[in-house]
N, C-alpha and C positions, 0 to 999 in steps of 0.2 A: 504494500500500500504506500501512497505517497502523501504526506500528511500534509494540512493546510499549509497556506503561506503565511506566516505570523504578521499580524497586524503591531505595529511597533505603538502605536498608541496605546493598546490594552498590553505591553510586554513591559516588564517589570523594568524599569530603569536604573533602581535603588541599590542592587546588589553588593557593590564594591562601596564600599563607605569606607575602608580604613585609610587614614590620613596620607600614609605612607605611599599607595599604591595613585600613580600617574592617572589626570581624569582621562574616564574613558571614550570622552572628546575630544583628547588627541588625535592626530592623523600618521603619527609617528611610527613605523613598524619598530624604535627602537624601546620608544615607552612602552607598547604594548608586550615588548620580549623583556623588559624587566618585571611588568606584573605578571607573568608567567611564569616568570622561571624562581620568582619571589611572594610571590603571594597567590596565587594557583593552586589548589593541592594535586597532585599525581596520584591517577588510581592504577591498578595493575594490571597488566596485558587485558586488552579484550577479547583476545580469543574466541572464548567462547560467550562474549555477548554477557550483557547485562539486565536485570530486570528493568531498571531505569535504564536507559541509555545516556540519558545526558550528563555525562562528567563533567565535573566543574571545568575541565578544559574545556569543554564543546560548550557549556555553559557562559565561559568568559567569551567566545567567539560569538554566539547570539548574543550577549548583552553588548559588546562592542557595538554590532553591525545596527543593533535598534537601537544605541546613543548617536550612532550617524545620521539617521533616518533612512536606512537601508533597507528594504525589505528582500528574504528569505525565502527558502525551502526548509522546513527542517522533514527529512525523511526518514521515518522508524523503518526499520525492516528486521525479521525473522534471523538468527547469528547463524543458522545453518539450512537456510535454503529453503525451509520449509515454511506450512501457512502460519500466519503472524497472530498469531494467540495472546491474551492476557499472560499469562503464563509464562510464557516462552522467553527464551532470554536472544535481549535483540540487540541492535548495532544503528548508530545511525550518522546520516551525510547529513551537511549544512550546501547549500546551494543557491549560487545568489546571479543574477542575470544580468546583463547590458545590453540593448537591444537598441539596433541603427532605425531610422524611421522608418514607420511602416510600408512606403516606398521602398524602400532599400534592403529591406530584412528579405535575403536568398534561404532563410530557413538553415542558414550553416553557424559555426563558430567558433573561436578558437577557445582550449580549455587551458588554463592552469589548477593546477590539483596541488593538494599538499596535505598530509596524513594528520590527524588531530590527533590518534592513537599514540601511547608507549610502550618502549618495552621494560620501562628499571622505575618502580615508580619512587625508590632513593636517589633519583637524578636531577638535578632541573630539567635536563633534555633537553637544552640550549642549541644545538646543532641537529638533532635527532628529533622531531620534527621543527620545535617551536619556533625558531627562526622564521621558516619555510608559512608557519601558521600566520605569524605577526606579518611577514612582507605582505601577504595577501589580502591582509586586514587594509593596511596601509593602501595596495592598489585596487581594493575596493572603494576607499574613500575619492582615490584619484582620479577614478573612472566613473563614481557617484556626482564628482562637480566638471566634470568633464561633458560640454555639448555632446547629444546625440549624433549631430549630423559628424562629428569630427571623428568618429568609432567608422577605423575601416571595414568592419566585420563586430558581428557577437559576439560577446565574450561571459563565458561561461567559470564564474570560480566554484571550486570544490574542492570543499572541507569536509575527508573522504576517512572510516574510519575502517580499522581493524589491518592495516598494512603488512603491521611488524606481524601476523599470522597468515599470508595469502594473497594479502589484498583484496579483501572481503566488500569493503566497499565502493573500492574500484570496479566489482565484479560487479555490483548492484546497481554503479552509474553506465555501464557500459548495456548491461542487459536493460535499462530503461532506455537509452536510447536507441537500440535496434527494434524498441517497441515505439517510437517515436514520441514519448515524452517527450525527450528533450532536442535541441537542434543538432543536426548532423555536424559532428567538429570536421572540418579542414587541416588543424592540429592540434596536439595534446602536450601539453608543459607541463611535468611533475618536477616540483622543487625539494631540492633536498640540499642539507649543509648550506645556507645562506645565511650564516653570520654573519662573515665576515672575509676580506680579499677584494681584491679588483681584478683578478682574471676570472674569465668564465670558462668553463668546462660544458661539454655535452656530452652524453651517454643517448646510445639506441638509435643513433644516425650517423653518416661518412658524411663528409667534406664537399659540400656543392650539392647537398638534400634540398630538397626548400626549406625544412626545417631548421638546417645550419645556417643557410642563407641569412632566413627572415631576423633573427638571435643576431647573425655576424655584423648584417647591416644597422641595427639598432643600436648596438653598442658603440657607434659614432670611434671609437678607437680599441687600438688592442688586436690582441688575437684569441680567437675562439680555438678552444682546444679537443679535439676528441678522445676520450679514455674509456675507461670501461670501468665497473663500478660492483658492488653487490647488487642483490635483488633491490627492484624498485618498482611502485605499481606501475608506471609505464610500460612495464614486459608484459600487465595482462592485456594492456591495447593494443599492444603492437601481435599481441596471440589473437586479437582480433580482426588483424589487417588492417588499421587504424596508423597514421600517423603520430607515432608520439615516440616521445623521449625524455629525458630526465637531464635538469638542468642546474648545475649551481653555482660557487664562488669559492676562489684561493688564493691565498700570498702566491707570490712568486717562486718562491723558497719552494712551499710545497707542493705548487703544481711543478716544478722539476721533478722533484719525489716521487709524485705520480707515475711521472714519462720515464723514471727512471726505473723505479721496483714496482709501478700498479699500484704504488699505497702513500700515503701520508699522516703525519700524524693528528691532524686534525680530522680523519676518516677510523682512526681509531678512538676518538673522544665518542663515539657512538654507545648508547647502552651505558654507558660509566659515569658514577660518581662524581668523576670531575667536567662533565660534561655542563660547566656552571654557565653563567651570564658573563661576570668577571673574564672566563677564560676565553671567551666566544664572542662576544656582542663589539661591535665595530659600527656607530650609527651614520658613518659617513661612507662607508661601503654598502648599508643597507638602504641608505637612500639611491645612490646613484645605483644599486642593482633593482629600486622598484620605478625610476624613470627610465630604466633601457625594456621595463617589461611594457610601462606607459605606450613607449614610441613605437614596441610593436605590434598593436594594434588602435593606433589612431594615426591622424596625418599628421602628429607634433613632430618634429625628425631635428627640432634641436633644443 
């Protein structure tokens, strides 16, 4: 089932009151990844699905998105495929649209994704998703004050849950849109490790894709790097025949490491402890990484 679209005037606005914690009228992907990875609680793998679904992470992402005046998908679904009971222990996506004017709307669009799930819940999980969760926040806001007519294309974000086990809710976004829910993507952007860095990395496309292109040309400078990566839900679209790939951000230093062993060590802060804010968050790389996602898809090109 796909559950209503939250009306943000009856959505609770109140929830974050501690002094501490950045208002969540920010537009900042940097403030939004300090209240998460500090005043957030982390619950444990969701695997196998929740009675509630909504974790305070997925909780702090819906209360963001209705302090913008954003409106939502929130989508319950069944944790293992089957019909969606009271009972049943469920999982669920945040889904939020941009749509070019009704003239204009080809019915297609491009996706960015990014996992709300963890897997350590003694982590902040500062690179492992949250990052990834907060830039989204951010180019939602950017894409909410952004003219319609200036939207080359749909743009479809999702805050997609249950990754770190299968990528259960990538499975759920992809089987809604072969039922035509939702708009047919052109391409799929899954974020992962976007803390911090100013090179960019691609996973699950070669060199001269469109998909490398559209990335190579918005980045206004630099070089786009190909590597290879662990699992990431972009492998269940691409099992789909879908174009998609998996995209993020590194020093210098360690995108060498990368091209030199396949690894780095900011790819081992995954899952761990010191996976903190402190050791992660860079708010001047997370900005200029959610203006290169701005530019590509609208006509802003500087």
């Amino acid at each position: 089932m796909k559950d209503k679209v939250i009306n943000v005037n009856e959505y609770n606005k109140n929830l974050y009151e501690d002094r501490d914690v950045v208002s969540l009228g920010s537009i900042t992907a940097y403030d939004h990844l300090y209240n998460m990875c500090k005043h957030v609680r982390n619950t444990s793998n969701s695997g196998s699905g929740y009675m509630n679904p909504i974790t305070p992470r997925l909780e702090y992402i819906m209360q963001s998105l209705a302090s913008m005046g954003i409106s939502f998908e929130l989508d319950i679904f069944e944790a293992h495929n089957g019909k969606l009971e009271h009972s049943s222990n469920k999982l669920a996506n945040v889904i939020v649209q941009f749509k070019k004017p009704d003239n204009y709307d080809d019915g297609t669009c491009v996706v960015f994704s990014a996992h709300h799930d963890i897997a350590n819940p003694n982590s902040e999980n500062c690179q492992d998703n949250t990052a990834s969760v907060c830039n989204l926040l951010e180019l939602c806001s950017l894409l909410y004050n952004t003219p319609k007519e200036n939207l080359k294309s749909n743009v479809m974000i999702a805050f997609t849950d249950c990754e770190e086990v299968g990528g259960r809710g990538m499975n759920r976004l992809l089987e809604q849109i072969e039922n035509d829910v939702y708009d047919y993507p052109e391409s799929m952007y899954a974020l992962e490790l976007t803390a911090n860095g100013d090179k960019y990395w691609i996973q699950g496309t070669e060199v001269n894709d469109s998909l490398f292109l559209d990335l190579q040309e918005s980045m206004l400078e630099g070089e786009l790097t190909v590597v290879g990566t662990p699992y990431n839900e972009s492998v269940n679209a691409r099992r789909k025949g879908l174009d998609a790939c998996c995209i993020g951000i590194l020093s210098e230093s360690e995108l060498e490491e990368v091209n030199a062993r396949g690894y780095c060590s900011t790819w081992g802060l995954c899952h761990s402890p010191t996976d903190t804010f402190e050791n992660s968050a860079n708010m001047n790389d997370m900005k200029h990484f959610n203006e290169t996602l701005l530019r590509m898809v609208t006509n802003k090109k500087s």
